[in-house]
C-alpha positions in Angstrom: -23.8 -53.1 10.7 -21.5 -54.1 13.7 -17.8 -54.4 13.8 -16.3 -57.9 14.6 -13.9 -57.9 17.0 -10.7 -59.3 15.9 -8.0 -60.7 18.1 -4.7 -60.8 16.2 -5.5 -56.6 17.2 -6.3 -57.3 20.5 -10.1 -55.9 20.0 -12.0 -56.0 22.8 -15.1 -53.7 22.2 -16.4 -52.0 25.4 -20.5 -52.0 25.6 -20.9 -50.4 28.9 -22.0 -46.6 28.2 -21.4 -45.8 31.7 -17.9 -46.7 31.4 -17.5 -44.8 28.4 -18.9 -41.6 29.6 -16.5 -42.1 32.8 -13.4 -42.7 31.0 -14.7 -39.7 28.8 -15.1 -37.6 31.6 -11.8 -38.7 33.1 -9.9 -36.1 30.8 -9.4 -32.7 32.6 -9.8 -30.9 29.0 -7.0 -28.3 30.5 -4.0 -27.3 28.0 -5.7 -28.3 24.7 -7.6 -27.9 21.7 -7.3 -32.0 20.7 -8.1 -34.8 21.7 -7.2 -38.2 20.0 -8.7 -41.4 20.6 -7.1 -44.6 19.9 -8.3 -47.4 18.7 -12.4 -46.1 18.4 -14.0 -49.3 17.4 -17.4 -48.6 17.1 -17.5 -45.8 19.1 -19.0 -46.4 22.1 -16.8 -44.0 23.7 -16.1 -41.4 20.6 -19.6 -40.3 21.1 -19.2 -38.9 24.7 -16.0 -37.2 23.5 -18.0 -35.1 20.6 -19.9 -33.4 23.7 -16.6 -32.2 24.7 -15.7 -28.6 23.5 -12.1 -30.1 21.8 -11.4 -31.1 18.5 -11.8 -35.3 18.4 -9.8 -37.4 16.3 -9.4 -40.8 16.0 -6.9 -43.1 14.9 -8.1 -46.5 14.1 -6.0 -49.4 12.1 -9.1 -51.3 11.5 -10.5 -50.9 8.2 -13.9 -52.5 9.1 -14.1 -50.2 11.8 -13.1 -47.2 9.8 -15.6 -48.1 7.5 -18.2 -48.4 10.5 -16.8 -44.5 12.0 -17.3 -43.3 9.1 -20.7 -44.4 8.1 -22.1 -43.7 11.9 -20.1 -40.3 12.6 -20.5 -37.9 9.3 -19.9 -35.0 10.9 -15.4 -36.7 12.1 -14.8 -38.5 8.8 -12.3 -36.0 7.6 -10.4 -36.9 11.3 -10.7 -40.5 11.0 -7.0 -41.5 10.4 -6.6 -45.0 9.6 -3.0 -45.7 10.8 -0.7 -47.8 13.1 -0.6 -45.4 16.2 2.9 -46.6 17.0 4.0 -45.7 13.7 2.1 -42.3 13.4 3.9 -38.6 12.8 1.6 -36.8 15.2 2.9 -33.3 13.4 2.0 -34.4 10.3 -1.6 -33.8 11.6 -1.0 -31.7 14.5 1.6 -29.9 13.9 3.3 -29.0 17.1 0.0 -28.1 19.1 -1.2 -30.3 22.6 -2.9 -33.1 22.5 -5.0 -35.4 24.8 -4.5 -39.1 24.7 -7.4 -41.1 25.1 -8.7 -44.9 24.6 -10.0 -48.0 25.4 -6.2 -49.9 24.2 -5.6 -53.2 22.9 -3.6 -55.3 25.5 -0.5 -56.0 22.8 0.0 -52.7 22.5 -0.8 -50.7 25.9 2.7 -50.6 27.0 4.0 -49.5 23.6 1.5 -46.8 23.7 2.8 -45.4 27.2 6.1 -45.1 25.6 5.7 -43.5 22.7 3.4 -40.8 24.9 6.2 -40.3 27.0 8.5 -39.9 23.9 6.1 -37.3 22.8 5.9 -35.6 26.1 6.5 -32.4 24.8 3.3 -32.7 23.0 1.0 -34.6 25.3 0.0 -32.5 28.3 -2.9 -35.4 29.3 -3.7 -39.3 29.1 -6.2 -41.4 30.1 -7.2 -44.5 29.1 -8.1 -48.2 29.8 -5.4 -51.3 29.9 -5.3 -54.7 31.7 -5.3 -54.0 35.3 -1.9 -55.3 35.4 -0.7 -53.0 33.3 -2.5 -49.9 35.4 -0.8 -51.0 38.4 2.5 -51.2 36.9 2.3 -47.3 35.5 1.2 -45.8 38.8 3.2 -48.1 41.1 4.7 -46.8 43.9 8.2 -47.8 45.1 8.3 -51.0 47.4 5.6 -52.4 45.7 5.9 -55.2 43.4 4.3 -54.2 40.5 6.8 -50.8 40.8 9.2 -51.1 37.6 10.7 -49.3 34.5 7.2 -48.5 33.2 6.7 -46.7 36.3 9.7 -44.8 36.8 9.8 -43.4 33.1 6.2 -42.4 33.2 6.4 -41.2 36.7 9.6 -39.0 36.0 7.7 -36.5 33.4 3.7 -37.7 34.6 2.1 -37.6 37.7 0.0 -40.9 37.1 -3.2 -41.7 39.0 -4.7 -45.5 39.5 -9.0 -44.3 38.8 -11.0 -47.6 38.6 -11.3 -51.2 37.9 -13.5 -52.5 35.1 -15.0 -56.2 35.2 -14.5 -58.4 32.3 -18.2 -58.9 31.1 -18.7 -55.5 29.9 -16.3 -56.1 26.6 -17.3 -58.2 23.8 -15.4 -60.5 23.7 -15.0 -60.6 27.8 -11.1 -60.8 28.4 -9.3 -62.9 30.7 -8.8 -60.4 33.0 -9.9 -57.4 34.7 -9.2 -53.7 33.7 -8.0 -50.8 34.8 -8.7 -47.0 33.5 -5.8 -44.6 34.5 -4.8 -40.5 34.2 -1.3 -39.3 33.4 -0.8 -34.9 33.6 2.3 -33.9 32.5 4.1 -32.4 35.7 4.2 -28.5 35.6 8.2 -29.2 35.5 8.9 -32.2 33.4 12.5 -31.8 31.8 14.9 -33.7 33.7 18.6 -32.2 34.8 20.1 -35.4 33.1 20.0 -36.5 29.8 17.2 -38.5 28.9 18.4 -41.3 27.6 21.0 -41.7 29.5 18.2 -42.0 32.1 16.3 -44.4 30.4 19.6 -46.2 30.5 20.3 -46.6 34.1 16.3 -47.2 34.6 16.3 -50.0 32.4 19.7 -51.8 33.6 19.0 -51.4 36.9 15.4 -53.3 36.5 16.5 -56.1 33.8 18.1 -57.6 37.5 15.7 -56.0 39.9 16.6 -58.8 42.5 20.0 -57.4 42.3 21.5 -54.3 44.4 22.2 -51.9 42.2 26.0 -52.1 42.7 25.5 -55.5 40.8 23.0 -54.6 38.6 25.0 -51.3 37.3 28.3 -52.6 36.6 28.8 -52.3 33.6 28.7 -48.8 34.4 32.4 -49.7 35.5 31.3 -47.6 38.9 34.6 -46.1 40.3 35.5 -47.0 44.5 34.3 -43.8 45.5 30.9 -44.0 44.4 30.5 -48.0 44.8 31.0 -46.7 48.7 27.3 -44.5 48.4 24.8 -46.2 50.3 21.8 -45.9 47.2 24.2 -48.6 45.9 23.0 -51.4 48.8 19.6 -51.0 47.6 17.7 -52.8 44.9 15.8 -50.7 42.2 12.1 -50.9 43.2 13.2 -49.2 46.9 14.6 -46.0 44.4 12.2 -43.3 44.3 11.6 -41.3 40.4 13.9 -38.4 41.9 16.7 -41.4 43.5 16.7 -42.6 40.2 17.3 -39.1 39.0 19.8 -38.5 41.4 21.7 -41.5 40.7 21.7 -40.9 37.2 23.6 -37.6 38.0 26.1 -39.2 40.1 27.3 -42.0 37.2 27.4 -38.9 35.1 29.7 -37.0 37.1 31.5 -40.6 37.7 32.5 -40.4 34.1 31.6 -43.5 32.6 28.8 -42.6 30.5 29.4 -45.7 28.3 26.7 -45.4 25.6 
């Protein structure tokens, strides 16, 4: 029995072992007792994960492939959750112990994945996993490059995130269009921030929906008072903004008083 891969899910089956075994091995296995997988397939990289000395689960929305896990791997069936990731209460099976990250994830989804790890942060000590190259680039941009955006800056404010290798197209089934990229996320040692989260997320996200902008355009609907409008950071456009700029600025519109929500 095989599983077909299915595209309105985004499936794209990985068949290289080595890969597996190296995106397996990418995990540190420091902080944890669990590891999740997303989005298992057939398993081609749950089986290199068993060697490790955690507890594997897997959360698949597949049913064909649940079927296929479950049949192939006896010994995880009763950690086989057939869910929606997105839409899953990590405490209901994990309580409020740490957890590892890990998969091979469909494209429509990668981003939405990164988000909802970084909304979890308090849980998710580790991550590591494959997306469209694209994707990896835009997570562990630096500032002054192009691909450096909101995805980077919220990741990179709680997760030190490192680019580890490219992965042609011809070792999935079916090949994609483009090529991959595997990358590591650890939770810095200090990870709360000395603002308010969301109001974080506010400024990141306004200042990058016009990143051609300075940010004195870009952030006026922050109704910025004349003093701070007179702050140099304000001359420059959001991808020359470091993670701690960005934290820093967020501070100053604080103090500025117009923390419109």
């Amino acid at each position: 029995m095989t599983v077909r891969p299915k595209k309105h899910l985004g499936q794209h089956f990985l068949k290289d072992e080595n890969i597996a075994k190296k995106i397996a091995d990418s995990l540190t296995l420091e902080g944890y007792g669990n590891i999740l997988e997303i989005g298992p397939g057939m398993g081609v990289l749950t089986k290199y994960l068993l060697k490790k000395d955690k507890t594997i689960w897997v959360v698949e929305i597949d049913r064909e492939s649940i079927t296929y896990l479950k049949t192939h791997f006896l010994h995880l069936s009763d950690r086989i959750i057939n869910e929606d990731f997105l839409k899953m209460d990590l405490n209901s099976y994990f309580k409020n112990e740490p957890l590892a990250i890990i998969g091979n994830f469909p494209y429509n989804i990668s981003s939405q994945i990164v988000f909802k790890t970084i909304e979890m942060r308090d849980q998710i000590p580790e991550f590591s996993g494959m997306f469209q190259k694209e994707v990896a680039q835009r997570i562990t941009a630096i500032p002054g490059n192009k691909s450096y955006g909101i995805l980077s800056v919220l990741t990179q404010a709680f997760f030190d995130a490192e680019y580890l290798f490219t992965v042609p197209p011809s070792v999935f089934d079916p090949p994609p269009k483009v090529d991959s990229g595997v990358i590591r996320l650890l939770r810095k040692k200090n990870y709360t921030l000395p603002v308010d989260p969301a109001y974080f997320f506010r400024v990141v996200k306004t200042a990058f929906n016009q990143r051609r902008k300075t940010l004195r355009n870009s952030l006026k609907t922050f109704n910025l008072s004349d003093k701070l409008k007179e702050d140099g950071i304000f001359a420059l456009r959001p991808e020359q903004l470091t993670v701690e700029q960005f934290i820093e600025l967020t501070k100053s519109l604080a103090q500025d008083g117009n923390r419109n929500r």
